[in-house]
C-alpha positions, 0 to 999 in steps of 0.5 A: 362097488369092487366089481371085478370087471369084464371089459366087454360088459357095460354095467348097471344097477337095478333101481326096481322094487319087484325082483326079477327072476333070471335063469341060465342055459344050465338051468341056474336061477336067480334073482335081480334084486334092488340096488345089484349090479349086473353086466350086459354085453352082446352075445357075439354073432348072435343078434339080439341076443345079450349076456348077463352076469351078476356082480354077485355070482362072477362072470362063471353064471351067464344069463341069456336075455333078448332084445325086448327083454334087455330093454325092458330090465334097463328101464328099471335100472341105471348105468354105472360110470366106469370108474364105479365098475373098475375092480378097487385095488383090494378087489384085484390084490385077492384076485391075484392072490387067489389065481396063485391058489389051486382050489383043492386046497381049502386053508390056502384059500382062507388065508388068501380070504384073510377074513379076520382082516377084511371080514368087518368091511361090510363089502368085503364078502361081495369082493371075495365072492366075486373074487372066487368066482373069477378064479375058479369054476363054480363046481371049486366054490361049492366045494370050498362052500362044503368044506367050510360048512363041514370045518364048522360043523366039527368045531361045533361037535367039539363044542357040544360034546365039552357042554355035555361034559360039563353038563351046562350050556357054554356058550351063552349066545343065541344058534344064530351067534353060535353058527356065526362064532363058528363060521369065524373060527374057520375064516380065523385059519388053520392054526386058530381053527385047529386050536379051537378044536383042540381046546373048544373051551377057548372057543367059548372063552373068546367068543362069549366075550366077542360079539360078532357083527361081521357077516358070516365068513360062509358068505363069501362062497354063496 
């Protein structure tokens, strides 16, 4: 599972088909879905008051939950065995590699990401952004959100503005392949990134011949 363990939570999957809808004391919301993770613990002095945290979301996004509501949800789910819910030894690598990484500095960050290794793992995105989320307060993970979001967004200028030229559609995917081809070329990193932009040509020429079928790099900071 590649959780990214707190000790004090005990973990489990929720088996339920309907979601269920949790929201925060900031007023986050979310929803449980079939098949993820979630840790509870007891809210320290408070009684039959519990914390939850999401695999998906870190342990930065806390749930309140009562004691009637706690036993209510794990009777739609099922323990995880410990051996399950330890980080896996890529989990803690990225961790570590991103704990040395001030958040204010997007590239650096990437590379730790490493997607054009990692990125065909279809668990990878699920590690990094918990990952992420362990390092780093929300407010950092939106802001890497936004700019990854902005890095595409000016490829893709760069890409639209050589069409126009031409006078011809390049790129010969769908919107959805081209955001995806887009969104690669920023987890590519900095120099490839910068390349593209130089040259959107090679953009087009490379990933007219490359199907992608990775998740979108842009998932490791939803």
């Amino acid at each position: 599972m590649a959780v990214l363990k707190t000790d004090s939570y005990d973990w489990h999957t929720y088996a339920a088909k309907d979601a269920y809808r949790l929201t925060s004391a900031r007023h986050q919301e979310a929803r449980l879905l079939k098949g993820q993770a979630f840790g509870l613990r007891k809210a320290g002095s408070k009684k039959d008051v519990y914390r939850l945290i999401l695999k998906a979301l870190g342990p930065s996004t806390v749930f309140s939950l009562s004691q009637a509501e706690v036993s209510s949800l794990l009777k739609k789910s099922r323990p995880v065995s410990d051996d399950a819910a330890r980080a896996d030894p890529q989990a803690k690598r990225l961790q570590a590699r991103l704990g040395r990484i001030d958040p204010t500095d997007f590239w650096a960050v990437v590379a730790a990401l490493n997607w054009p290794k990692f990125g065909n793992d279809p668990d990878y995105a699920d590690t990094a952004r918990s990952a992420l989320r362990e390092c780093y307060r929300l407010q950092d993970v939106k802001r890497l959100a936004r700019t990854a979001a902005g890095k595409r967004r000016e490829l893709q200028k760069a890409v639209e503005k050589l069409e126009r030229a031409a006078r011809s559609q390049l790129f010969l995917g769908g919107d959805d392949s081209f955001y995806d081809a887009l969104a690669l070329a920023v987890g590519s990193g900095k120099v490839r990134f910068e390349a593209f932009v130089r040259r959107p040509e090679s953009f087009v020429k490379k990933f007219n011949a490359t199907r992608v079928e990775q998740h979108n790099f842009e998932s490791c900071f939803d």
